[in-house]
C-alpha positions as CSV (number, residue, x, y, z in Angstrom):
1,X,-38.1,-24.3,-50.0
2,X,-34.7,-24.7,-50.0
3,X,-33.0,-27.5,-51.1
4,X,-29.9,-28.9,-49.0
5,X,-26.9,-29.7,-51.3
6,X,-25.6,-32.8,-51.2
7,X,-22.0,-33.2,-49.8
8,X,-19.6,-35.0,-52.1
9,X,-17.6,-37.5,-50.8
10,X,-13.9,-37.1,-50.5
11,X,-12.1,-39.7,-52.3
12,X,-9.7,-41.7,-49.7
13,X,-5.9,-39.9,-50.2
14,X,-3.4,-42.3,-52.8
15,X,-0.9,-43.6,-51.1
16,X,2.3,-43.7,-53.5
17,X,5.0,-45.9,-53.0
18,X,8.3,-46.8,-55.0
19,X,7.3,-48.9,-57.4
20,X,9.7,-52.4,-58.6
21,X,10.7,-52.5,-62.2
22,X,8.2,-54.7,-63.9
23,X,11.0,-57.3,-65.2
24,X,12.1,-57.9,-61.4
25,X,8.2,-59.3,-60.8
26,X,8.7,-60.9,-64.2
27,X,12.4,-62.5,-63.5
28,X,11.3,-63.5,-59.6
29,X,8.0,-65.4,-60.4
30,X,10.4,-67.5,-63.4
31,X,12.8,-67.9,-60.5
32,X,10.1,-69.2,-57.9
33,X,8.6,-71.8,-60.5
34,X,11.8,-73.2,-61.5
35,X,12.9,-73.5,-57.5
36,X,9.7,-74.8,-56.4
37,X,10.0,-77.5,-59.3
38,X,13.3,-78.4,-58.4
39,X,12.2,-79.1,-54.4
40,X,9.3,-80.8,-56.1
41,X,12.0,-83.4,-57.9
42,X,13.9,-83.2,-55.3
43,X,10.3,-84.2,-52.9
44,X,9.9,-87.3,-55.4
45,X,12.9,-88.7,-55.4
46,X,13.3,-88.9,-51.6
47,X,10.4,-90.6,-50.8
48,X,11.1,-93.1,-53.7
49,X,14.9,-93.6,-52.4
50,X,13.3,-94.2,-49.0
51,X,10.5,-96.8,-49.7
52,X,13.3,-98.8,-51.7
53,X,15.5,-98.5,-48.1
54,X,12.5,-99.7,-46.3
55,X,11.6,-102.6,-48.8
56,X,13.5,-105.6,-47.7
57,X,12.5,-107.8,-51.1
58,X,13.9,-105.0,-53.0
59,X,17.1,-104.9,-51.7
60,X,17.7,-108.3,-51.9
61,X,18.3,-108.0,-55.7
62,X,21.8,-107.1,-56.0
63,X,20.9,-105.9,-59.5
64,X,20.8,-101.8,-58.8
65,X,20.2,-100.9,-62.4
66,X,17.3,-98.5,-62.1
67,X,17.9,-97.3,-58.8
68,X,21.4,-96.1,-60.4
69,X,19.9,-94.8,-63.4
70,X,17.1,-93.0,-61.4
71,X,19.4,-91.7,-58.9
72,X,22.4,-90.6,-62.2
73,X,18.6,-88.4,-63.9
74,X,17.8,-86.8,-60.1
75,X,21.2,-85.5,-59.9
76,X,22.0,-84.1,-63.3
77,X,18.9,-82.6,-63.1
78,X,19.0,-80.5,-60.1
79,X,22.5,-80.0,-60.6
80,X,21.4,-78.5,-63.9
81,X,18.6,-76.6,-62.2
82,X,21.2,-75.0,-59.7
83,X,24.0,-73.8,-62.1
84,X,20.9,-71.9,-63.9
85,X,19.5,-70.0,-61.0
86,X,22.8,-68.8,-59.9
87,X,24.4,-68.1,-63.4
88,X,26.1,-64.9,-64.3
89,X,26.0,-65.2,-67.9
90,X,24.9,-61.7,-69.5
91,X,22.1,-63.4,-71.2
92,X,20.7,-65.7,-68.4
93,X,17.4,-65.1,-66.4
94,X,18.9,-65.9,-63.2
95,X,19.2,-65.0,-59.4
96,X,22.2,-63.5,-58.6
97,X,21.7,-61.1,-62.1
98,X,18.6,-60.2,-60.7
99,X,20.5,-59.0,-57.0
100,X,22.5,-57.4,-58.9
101,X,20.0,-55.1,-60.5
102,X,18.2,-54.6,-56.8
103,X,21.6,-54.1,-55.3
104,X,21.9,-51.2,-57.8
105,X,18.4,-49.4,-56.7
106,X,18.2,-50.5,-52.9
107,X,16.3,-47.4,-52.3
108,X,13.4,-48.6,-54.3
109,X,12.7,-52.0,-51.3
110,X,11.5,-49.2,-48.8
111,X,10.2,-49.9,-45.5
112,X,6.7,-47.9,-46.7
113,X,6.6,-49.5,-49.4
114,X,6.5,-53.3,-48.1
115,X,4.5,-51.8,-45.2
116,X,1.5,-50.9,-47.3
117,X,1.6,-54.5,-49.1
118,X,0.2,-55.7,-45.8
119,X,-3.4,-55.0,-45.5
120,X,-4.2,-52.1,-43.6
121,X,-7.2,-53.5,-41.2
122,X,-5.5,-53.2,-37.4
123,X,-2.8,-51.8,-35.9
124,X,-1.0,-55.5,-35.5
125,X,-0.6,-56.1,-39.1
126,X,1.3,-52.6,-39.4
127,X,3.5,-54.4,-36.4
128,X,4.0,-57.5,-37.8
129,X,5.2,-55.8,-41.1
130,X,7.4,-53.3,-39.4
131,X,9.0,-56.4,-37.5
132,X,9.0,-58.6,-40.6
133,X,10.9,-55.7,-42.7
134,X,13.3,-55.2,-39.2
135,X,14.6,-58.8,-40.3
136,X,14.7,-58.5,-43.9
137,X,16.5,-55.3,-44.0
138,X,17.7,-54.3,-40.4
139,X,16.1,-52.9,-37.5
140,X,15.5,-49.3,-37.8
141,X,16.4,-49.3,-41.4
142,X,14.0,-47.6,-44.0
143,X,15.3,-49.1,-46.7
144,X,16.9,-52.1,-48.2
145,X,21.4,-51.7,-48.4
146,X,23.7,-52.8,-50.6
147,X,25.8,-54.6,-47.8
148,X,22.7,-57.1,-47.4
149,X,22.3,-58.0,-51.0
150,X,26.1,-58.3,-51.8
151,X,26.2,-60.6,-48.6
152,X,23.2,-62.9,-50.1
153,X,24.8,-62.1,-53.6
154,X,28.2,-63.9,-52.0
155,X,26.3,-66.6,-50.5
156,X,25.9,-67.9,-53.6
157,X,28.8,-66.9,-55.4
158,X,30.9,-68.1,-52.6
159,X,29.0,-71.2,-51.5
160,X,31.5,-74.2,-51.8
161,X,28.7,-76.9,-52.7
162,X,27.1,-74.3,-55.8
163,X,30.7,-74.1,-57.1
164,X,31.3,-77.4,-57.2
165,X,27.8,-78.1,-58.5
166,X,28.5,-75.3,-61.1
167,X,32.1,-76.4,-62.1
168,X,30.4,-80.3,-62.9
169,X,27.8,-79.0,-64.7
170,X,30.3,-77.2,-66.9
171,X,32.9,-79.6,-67.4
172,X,31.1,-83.2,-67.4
173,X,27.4,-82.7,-68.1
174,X,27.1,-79.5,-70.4
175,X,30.8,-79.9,-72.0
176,X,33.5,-83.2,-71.8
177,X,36.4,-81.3,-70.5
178,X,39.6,-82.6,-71.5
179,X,40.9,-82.6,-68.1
180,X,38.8,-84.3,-65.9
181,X,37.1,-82.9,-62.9
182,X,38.5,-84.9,-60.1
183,X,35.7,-83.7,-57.0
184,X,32.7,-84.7,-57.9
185,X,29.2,-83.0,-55.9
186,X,27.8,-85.2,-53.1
187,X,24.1,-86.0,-52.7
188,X,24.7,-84.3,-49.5
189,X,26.2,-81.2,-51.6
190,X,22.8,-80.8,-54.2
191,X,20.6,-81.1,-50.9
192,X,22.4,-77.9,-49.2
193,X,22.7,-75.8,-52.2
194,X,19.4,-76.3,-53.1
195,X,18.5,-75.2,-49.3
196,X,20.1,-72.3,-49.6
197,X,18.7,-71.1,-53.3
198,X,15.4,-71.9,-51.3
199,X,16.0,-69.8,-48.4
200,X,17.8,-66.8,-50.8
201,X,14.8,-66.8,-53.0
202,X,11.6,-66.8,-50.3
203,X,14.1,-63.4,-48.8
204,X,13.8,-61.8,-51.9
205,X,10.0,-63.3,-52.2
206,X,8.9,-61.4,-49.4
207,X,10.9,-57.8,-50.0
208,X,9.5,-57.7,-53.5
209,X,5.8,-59.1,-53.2
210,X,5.7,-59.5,-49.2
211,X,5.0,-63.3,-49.1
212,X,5.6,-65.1,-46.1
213,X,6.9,-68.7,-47.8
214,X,7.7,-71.4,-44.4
215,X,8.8,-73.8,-47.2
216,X,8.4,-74.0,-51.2
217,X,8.3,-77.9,-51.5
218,X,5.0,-78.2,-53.5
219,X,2.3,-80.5,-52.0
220,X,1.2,-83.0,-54.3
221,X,-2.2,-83.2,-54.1
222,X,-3.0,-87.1,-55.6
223,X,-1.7,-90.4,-54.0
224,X,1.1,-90.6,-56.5
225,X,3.1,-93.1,-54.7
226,X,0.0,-95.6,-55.9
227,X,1.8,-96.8,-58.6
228,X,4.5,-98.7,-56.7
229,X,1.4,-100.7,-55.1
230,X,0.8,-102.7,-58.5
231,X,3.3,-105.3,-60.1
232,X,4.0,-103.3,-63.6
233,X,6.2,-106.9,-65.4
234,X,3.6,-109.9,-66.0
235,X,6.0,-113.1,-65.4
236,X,6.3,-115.4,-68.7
237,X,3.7,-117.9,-67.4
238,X,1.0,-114.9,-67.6
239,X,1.2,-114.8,-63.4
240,X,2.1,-111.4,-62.4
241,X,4.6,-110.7,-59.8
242,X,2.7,-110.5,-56.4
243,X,2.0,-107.2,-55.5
244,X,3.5,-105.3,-52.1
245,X,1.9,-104.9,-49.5
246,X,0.7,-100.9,-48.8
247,X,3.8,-99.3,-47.5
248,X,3.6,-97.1,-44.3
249,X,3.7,-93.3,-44.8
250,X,7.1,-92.2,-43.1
């Protein structure tokens, strides 16, 4: 008798695409966990700032020692944080270096390419990446151009707040310039730059690795705002302070 032969089974086609330089993965994940840490800060000390506003008792002291001190640490800090991720220096790991290098090899950010990131399981996803890719890059376009990453490249070079954040940072935190700076950031200024390093990064987030960030503030995951609801100074007679009553969640 004749035996049938058994049909081999075609291996599914490879589908090549450009691939991205292994240091821009490597440069863009450091640039995501230092932004997301600064929003993170940034999460803290708002909601600290606005439970002392809401706390009548507290603002009755006209002694503003701490809140001074606490609010002097939040902004050198993400002042600090800023002037990094937009730095130029030749050694720095920072954003705008790294726009540089994809401003140099556009034609690597294809539209195939971020298309085939999306998983391939109905004809909607294919849509919704097409459309997503139509923002990030233009409509129509199959690749990323230079004219949209020099424009985001001179958001942040440009940006009024980020050169005033970067000018302090050089002359009065990093270095005591012998001339004094004489405009100083606003809280209002670290809020907007920070904004916009947000919104520049989750652009470039979704070209390289296709991820669809609404906001990068980290959710903390524990009540951490339970330490305020305990006195932490014992008074000298070994009463302690009374302690507040649990605040409302704003």
């Amino acid at each position: 008798m004749k035996t049938k032969k058994k049909r081999k089974l075609r291996r599914p086609k490879k589908v090549h695409y450009e691939r991205i330089p292994k240091k821009w993965s490597t440069w863009l994940e450091a640039i995501q966990n230092d932004t997301m840490h600064l929003l993170h800060l940034h999460n803290i000390h708002s909601e600290v700032i606005e439970t002392y506003r809401k706390n009548k008792q507290l603002r009755q002291h006209n002694d503003t020692v701490f809140i001074d001190y606490f609010n002097e640490t939040y902004a050198s800090r993400i002042a600090v944080g800023i002037r990094c991720i937009t730095d130029v220096h030749r050694r720095s790991l920072s954003l705008i270096k790294l726009m540089w290098e994809i401003c140099d090899n556009c034609n690597l950010l294809t539209r195939r390419r971020y298309v085939h990131m999306y998983k391939p399981s109905a004809r909607l996803v294919g849509r919704a990446a097409n459309k997503h890719f139509d923002k990030l890059a233009g409509k129509g376009k199959s690749s990323l151009t230079k004219s949209i990453v020099r424009k985001d490249i001179s958001s942040l070079k440009n940006d009024e707040r980020i050169k005033r954040i970067r000018n302090h940072v050089n002359k009065s935190l990093a270095h005591r310039n012998i001339k004094p700076i004489t405009k100083l950031p606003t809280y209002h200024d670290l809020r907007r730059a920070l904004g916009l390093v947000e919104y520049v990064v989750t652009r470039y987030s979704s070209l390289l690795f296709a991820q669809g960030w609404i906001k990068m503030t980290p959710t903390i995951q524990c009540n951490w705002t339970a330490i305020f609801e305990y006195p932490w100074i014992p008074t000298r007679r070994g009463r302690t302070i009374p302690a507040q009553s649990k605040r409302e969640t704003p």
